[in-house]
N, C-alpha and C positions, 0 to 999 in steps of 0.2 A: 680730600678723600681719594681714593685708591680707585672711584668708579669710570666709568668712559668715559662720562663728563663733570669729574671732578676738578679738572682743572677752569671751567669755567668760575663757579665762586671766586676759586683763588687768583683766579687775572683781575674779574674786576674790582674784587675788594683791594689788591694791592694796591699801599701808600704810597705816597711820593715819598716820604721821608725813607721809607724803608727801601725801597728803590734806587734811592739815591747813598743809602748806608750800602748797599749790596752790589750794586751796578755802575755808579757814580752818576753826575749830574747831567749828564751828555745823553745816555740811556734814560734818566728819569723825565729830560726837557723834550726826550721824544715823543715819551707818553703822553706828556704836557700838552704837548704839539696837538695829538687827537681830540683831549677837552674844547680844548680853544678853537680848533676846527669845528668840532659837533656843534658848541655854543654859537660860532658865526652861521655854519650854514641852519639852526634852531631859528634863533632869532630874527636871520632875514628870510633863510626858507618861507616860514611857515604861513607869512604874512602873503606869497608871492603862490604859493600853494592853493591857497586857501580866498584867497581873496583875488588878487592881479590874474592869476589863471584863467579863473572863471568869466572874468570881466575881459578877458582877450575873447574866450566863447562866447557868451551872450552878447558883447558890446561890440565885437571888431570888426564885423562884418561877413566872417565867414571866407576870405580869400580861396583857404586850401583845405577846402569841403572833404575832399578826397584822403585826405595826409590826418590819419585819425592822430600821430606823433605829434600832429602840431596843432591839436585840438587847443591848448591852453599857450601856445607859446605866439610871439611876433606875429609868426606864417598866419594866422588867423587875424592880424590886424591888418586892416589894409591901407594902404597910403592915401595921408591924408586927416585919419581919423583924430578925433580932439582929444583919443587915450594917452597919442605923445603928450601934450602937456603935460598929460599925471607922470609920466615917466622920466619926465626933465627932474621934477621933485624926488622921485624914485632912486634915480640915483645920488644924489644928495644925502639921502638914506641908508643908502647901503655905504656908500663912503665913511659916513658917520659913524653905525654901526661897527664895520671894521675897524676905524682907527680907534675909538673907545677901546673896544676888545683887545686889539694888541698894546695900547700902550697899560691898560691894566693888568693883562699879563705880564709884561715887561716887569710892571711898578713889584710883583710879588717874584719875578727874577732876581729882579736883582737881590733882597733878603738872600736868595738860595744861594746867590754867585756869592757873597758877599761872605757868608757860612763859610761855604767852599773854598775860598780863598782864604780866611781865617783859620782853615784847618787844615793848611797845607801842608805838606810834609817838614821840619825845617832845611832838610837841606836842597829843596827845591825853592822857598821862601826866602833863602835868605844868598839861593843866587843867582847872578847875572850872567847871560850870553851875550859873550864881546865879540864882535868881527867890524873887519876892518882894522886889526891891533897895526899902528908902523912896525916897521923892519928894526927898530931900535927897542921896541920893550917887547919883540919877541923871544922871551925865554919865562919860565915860571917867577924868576927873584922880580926881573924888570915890571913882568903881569903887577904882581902884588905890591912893589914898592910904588909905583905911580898910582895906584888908588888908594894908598895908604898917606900919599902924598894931595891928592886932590880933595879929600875928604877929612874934616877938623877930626881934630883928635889924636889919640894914639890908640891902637890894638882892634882897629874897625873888622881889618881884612883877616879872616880864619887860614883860606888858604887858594892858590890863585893854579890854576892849570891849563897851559898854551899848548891846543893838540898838534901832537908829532905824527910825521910822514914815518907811516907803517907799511907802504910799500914793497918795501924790501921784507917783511914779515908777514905780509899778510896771506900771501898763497900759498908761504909753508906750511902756516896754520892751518889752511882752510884745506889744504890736503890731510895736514895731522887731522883736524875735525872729523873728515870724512872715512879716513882710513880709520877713525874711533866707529863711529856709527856702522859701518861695511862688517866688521867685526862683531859689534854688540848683534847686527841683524843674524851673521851666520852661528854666532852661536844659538840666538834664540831657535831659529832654523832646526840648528842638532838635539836640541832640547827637548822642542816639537817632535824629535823621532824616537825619545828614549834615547837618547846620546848613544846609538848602539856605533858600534867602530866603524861598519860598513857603509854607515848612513854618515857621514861627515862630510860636510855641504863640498862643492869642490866651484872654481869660476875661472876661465879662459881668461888669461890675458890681452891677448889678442885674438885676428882671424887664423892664423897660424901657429900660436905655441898650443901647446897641450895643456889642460885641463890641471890645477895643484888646489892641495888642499887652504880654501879660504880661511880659515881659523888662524895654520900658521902663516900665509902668508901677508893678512892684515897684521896680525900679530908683531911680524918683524919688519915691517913700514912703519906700525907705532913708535917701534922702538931705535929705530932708525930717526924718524922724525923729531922727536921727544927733546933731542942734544942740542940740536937744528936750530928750535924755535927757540930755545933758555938762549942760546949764543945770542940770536936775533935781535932778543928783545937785551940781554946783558950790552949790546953794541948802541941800543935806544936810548937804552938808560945816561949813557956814558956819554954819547954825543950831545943830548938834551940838556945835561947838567952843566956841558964845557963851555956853551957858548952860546951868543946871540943869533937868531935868525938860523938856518940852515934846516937841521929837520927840524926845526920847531914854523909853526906855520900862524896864519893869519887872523884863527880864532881861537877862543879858548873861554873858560868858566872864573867867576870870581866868585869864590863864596864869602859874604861876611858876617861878624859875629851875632849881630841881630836884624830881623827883618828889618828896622826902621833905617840902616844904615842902604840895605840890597835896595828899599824903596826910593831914598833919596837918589842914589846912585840911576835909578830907569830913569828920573823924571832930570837929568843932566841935559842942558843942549849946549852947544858949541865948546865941546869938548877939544875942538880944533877946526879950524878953518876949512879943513875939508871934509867933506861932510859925507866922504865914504871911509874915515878913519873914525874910529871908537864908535860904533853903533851896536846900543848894549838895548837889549831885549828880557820878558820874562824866558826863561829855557824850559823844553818839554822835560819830561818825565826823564828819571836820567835812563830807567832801559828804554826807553822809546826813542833813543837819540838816532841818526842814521848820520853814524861817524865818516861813514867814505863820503858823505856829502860836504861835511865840514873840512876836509884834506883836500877839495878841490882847489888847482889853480884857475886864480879869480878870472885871468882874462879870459880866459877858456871857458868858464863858468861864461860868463857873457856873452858871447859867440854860441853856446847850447841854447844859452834861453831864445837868441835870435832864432836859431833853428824850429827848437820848437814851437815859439809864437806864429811860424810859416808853418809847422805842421797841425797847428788848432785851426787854422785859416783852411788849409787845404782840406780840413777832416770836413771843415763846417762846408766847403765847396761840393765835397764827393757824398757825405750823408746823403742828400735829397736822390740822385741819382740809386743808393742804394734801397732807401725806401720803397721808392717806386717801385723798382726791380723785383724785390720779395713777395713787395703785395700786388703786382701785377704774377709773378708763381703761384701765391695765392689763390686768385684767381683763376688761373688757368685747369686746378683743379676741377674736376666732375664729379658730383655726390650721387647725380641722378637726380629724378624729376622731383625727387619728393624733399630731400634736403640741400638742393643746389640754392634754392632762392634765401632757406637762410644761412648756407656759406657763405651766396655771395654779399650778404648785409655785415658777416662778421669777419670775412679774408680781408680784408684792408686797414681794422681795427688790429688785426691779431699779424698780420704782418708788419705795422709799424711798432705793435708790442713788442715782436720778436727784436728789431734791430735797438728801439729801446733799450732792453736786454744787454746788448752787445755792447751797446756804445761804452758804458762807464771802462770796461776791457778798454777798448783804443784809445780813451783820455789817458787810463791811468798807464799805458806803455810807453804814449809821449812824455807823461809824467817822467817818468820814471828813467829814460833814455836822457833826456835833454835837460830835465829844472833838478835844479837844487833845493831840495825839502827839509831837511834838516832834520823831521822827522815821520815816522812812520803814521802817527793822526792828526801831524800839518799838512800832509798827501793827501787823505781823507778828506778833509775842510777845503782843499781847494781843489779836490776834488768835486764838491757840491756846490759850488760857484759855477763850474762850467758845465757840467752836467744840466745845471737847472738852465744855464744861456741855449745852450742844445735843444732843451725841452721848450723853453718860449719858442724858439724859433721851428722849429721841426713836429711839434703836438701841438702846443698852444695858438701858433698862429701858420698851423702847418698848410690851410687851404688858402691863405692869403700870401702865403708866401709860393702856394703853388708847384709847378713842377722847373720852375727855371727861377733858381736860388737867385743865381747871379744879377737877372733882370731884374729881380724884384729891390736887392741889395741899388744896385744903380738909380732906379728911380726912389727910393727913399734918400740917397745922398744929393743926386740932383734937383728933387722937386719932393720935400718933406711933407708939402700939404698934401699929396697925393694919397700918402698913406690913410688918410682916414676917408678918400673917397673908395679903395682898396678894401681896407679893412669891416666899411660897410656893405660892401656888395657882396663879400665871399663870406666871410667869416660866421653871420647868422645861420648859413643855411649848412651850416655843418654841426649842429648840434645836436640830429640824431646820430652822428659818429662818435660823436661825446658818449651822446646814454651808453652806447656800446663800449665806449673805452672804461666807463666807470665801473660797469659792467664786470668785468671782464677782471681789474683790478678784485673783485671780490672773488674770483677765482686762485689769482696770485698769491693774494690772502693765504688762503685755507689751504693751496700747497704746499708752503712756507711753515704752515703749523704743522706736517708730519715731517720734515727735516727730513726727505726722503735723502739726498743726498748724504749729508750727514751718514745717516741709516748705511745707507749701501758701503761704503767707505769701512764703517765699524767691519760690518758682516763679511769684507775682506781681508780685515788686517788682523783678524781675531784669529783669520787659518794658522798662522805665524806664531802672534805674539797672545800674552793673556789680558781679560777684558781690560784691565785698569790701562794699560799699554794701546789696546786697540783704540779704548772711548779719546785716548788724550792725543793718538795719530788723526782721526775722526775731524778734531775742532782744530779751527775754529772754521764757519760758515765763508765761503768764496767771500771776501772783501770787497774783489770789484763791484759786484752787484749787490753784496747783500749789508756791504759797508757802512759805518754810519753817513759819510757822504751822498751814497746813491740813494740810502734809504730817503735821506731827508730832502733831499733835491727832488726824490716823486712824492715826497706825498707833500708836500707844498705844491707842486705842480698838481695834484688832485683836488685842493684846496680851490687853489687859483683859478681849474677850470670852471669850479661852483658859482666866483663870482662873478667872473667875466662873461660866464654864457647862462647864468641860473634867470636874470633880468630877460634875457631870447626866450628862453626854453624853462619855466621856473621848475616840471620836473625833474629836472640836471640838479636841484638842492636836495630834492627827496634823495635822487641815486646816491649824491656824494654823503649826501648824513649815514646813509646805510652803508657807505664805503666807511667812513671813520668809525663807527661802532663795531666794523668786524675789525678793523683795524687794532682798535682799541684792546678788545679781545684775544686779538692771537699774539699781540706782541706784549700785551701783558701779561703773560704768560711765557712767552718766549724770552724774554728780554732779562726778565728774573729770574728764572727758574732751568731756563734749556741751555739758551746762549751763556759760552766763557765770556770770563770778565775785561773788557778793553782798556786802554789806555784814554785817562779824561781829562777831555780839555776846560772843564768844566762852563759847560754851555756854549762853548762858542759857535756850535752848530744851529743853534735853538735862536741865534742870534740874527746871524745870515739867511734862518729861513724866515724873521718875519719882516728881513732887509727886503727879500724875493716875493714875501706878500704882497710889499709895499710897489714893486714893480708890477706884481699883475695885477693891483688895484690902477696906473696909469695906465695899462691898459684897455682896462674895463672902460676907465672916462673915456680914452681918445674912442675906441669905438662906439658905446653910447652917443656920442658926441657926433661922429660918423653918421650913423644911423637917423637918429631925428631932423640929422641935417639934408641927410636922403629921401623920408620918407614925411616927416613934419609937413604941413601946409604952410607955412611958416618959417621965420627964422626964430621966434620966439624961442621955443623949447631948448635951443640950441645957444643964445644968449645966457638963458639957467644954467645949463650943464657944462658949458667949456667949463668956467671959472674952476669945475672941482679939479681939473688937472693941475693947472697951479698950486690950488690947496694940498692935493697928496704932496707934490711935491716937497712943498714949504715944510707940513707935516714930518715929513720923511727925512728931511735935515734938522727939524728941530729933534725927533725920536734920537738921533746920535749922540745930539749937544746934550739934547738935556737927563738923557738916562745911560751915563758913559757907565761903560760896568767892567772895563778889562783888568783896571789895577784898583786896588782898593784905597780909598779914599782918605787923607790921614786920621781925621775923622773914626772912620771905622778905625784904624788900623790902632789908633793910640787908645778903643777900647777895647782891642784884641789884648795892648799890654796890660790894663789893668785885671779883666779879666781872665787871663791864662786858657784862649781857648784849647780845647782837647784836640792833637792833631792826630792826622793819617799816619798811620806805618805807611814804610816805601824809602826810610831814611837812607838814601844811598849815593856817593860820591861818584862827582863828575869826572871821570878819567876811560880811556879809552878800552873796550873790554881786553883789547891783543894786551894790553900791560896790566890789570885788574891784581895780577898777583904777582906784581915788582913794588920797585919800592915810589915808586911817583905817585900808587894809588894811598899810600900812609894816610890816616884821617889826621894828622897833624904836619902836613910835609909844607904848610903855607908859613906855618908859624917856625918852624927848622929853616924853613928857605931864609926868612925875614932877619934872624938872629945869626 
């Protein structure tokens, strides 16, 4: 409905199917994400709520009479008491609980991945990403005659393409592009004024020339440029086709005639004794390729990734220093007598929020400087890998890690049992900083559902241009933080804090339940209906978050395990509860082996041929876009090459 809060119905009635018809499977496994959250922190919450709470108050002794926050949690047991016992069992519990939970979610994944990959587009199905090609089958005929040659049969391979160094083309284009766009804007400009003669936009060249009219003079840089690039790309063509190696480069695409051939073709090994030549992959989406990535020189490539690997070291060195810093400014602010005592409970929460914030920005610049992505939502995904390494170490185990990174790093490599005499001492008594961090997340929430940004963006570019031009300059939503990567690296990290600190503190599962139903809420609504539609990997993000469960459930054990080892009368309880770190563990390499879900199965695949599933539009040829409209992009130029 059309009311103020008519989009609530419509968030939470929306399907997963319909989600994933609209949004793809990446957006809909996010939504997923929230159920399966609700359901863990439901199922253990309530138990922990409701019952462990209460028996920390009546049974525990009363330690911290004063700390009404720690009325139901640890702080009210005191050491020694016979409740560790129950909590050696406790945890056993909640491990259990979770692993169920995720691998039944897993188990009704996979179906979806499986859909998904059955409905692939075919000419992403049916091709292969080769790098590492030798210097000897770099050209398109060699591409395609050597898979034509390694795999039975005749007429396997459609058509084969080894991408060329565009170098020498590429900044004329990207100046032709821009002098198109400079032009489209100033006419919009004169348009906006009634195209009257006097009003015709005019732009300085420089600090020194005089002022001429924009119209004609993008106008004749168009046409200037236009010769330019056709020569360019006619000089690509012609070198490409004459010979072996030179601009033709080190990767390239094979399409073939049907999936079952592109499948055989991934699952090849020792295709050559070195085992950085022919390494074939499923390939992204073909617009979502990041072609300057794949024209990079390899050795060079290697040398960046070393750089960057010392720039993710160094970020992880200077973070904590920066933290501090903010939310010591935090601090130093004065509300007065009457609202300083609760700044100062929420300025250390809200400035380690703030650098939160920031961070996915400084991954994804080293990203982006240094690695080779290949594409624009492979960036994204590993993106969320190190984003969530940031958030264990900097949120999740931010108090035990303390204010001296480097010490803390040193004595975990030198003396490893340390850590769990560490991570018992500091770690529990930070989870009134939690309530506040979950807190605060339901904030984030509900700023996120008025897309102020968004908003203000339109309400600028509308002066200029008309709505349909302004809404489409608008989107899509900052990437770095509002990415699928960033999104899914926190709220598994929100997940995570439930379980490792909800056993200390059990109302840390109330806050987090009520974090994931607003959750739930504003992004099913957003996700279908506000947010433009991304590029889908289909789940691979939904995959790695409950890799990263699996991590903050070892957590959970080794400090558990800390803990009664600290405060237990005994070694007892502490006998109980190591063993579950093994068991995640074990767990956590069986969840890989035994629910593999990247390539589809032949199994599946040989009843994808019987039954002719219905596939995706998006049928579009792998060639590079500077050449899109020469003749190398032909949808038949594999099978002209071969004859």
């Amino acid at each position: 409905s059309e009311t103020f809060f008519g989009w609530l119905p419509a968030s939470w009635n929306a399907r997963l199917e319909e989600v994933v018809e609209h949004t793809g499977l990446d957006q809909a496994m996010l939504l997923e994400f929230t159920h399966m959250a609700m359901k863990i922190t439901l199922l253990v919450g309530a138990p922990h709520v409701l019952i462990f709470g209460p028996m920390n108050y009546f049974l525990g002794g009363h330690p911290s009479s004063a700390d009404h926050l720690s009325y139901l949690s640890f702080g009210n047991v005191k050491d020694g008491s016979w409740l560790y016992w129950l909590y050696a069992l406790v945890v056993w519990w909640v491990v259990a609980v979770v692993q169920r939970t995720m691998y039944k979610a897993q188990e009704l994944f996979l179906e979806r991945r499986f859909d998904w990959l059955r409905a692939m587009p075919p000419s992403r199905a049916n091709t292969v990403l080769v790098e590492g090609i030798p210097e000897e089958y770099r050209s398109d005929r060699k591409l395609l005659e050597f898979f034509e040659d390694i795999l039975p049969g005749d007429g396997n391979v459609q058509r084969a393409y080894v991408c060329k160094d565009v170098s020498m083309l590429m900044p004329i284009q990207l100046e032709l592009e821009k002098s198109r766009h400079k032009l489209s804007e100033a006419e919009a400009i004169w348009a906006s004024c009634g195209k009257a003669p006097e009003k015709r936009p005019m732009v300085r060249l420089s600090c020194w020339s005089q002022r001429v009219d924009s119209i004609e003079h993008y106008a004749r840089k168009v046409s200037e440029l236009e010769p330019a690039v056709a020569a360019a790309k006619a000089t690509i063509v012609s070198e490409s086709s004459s010979g072996i190696g030179g601009i033709n480069l080190s990767s390239g695409f094979v399409t073939f005639s049907n999936r079952v051939e592109a499948e055989i073709a991934l699952r090849l090994d020792g295709i050559s004794r070195d085992s950085e030549e022919w390494r074939l992959s499923t390939p992204p989406a073909s617009q979502d390729v990041l072609w300057e990535d794949l024209i990079q020189d390899e050795t060079a490539e290697r040398l960046r990734h070393l750089v960057g690997y010392l720039a993710i070291v160094g970020l992880y060195f200077a973070y904590m220093p920066l933290v501090i810093g903010v939310t010591n400014l935090a601090k130093v602010i004065d509300l007065g007598p009457i609202l300083q005592p609760y700044w100062q409970g929420l300025a250390p929460t809200l400035g380690l929020q703030v650098m939160v914030a920031f961070l996915p920005t400084f991954i994804k610049v080293i990203f982006e400087v240094f690695f080779t992505l290949k594409a624009a939502q492979w960036a994204q995904h590993k993106l969320q890998s190190y984003y969530y390494g940031f958030q264990v170490v900097f949120v999740i185990m931010a108090t035990a890690v303390g204010q001296d990174f480097r010490g803390f790093v040193e004595a975990v490599f030198t003396d490893p049992l340390s850590l769990l005499k560490v991570m018992a001492t500091t770690m529990p008594y930070a989870t009134h900083f939690y309530m506040n961090y979950l807190v605060l997340q339901w904030v984030t929430h509900c700023m996120n559902l008025t897309r102020y940004v968004q908003l203000i963006k339109f309400v600028l570019f509308r002066r200029i241009y008309d709505d349909e031009v302004a809404r489409e300059m608008a989107e899509p939503e900052d990437q770095d933080y509002y990415g699928m990567g960033s999104r899914s690296a926190r709220w598994t990290t929100n997940l995570v804090i439930a379980i490792v600190f909800g056993t200390l503190s059990p109302p840390i599962y109330a806050l987090a339940l009520v974090n994931f139903v607003i959750t739930r809420m504003v992004y099913g609504y957003l996700l279908p209906y506000a947010e433009t539609k991304k590029t889908d990997l289909g789940g691979a993000f939904w995959v790695t978050q409950l890799r990263h469960v699996f991590i903050g459930n070892v957590i959970y054990c080794v400090l558990m395990t800390g803990v009664l080892y600290t405060r237990a009368s005994s070694l007892g309880p502490v006998m109980i509860t190591a063993p579950s770190i093994g068991y995640v563990l074990w767990s956590w390499q069986r969840f890989d082996l035994a629910l593999a879900w990247e390539n589809l199965p032949f199994q599946e695949l040989m009843r994808d041929v019987v039954t002719a599933t219905k596939k995706r539009a998006g049928d579009q040829v792998y060639v590079q876009p500077q050449l899109a409209d020469t003749s190398l992009a032909a949808a038949d130029l594999g099978r002209n090459v071969k004859g």
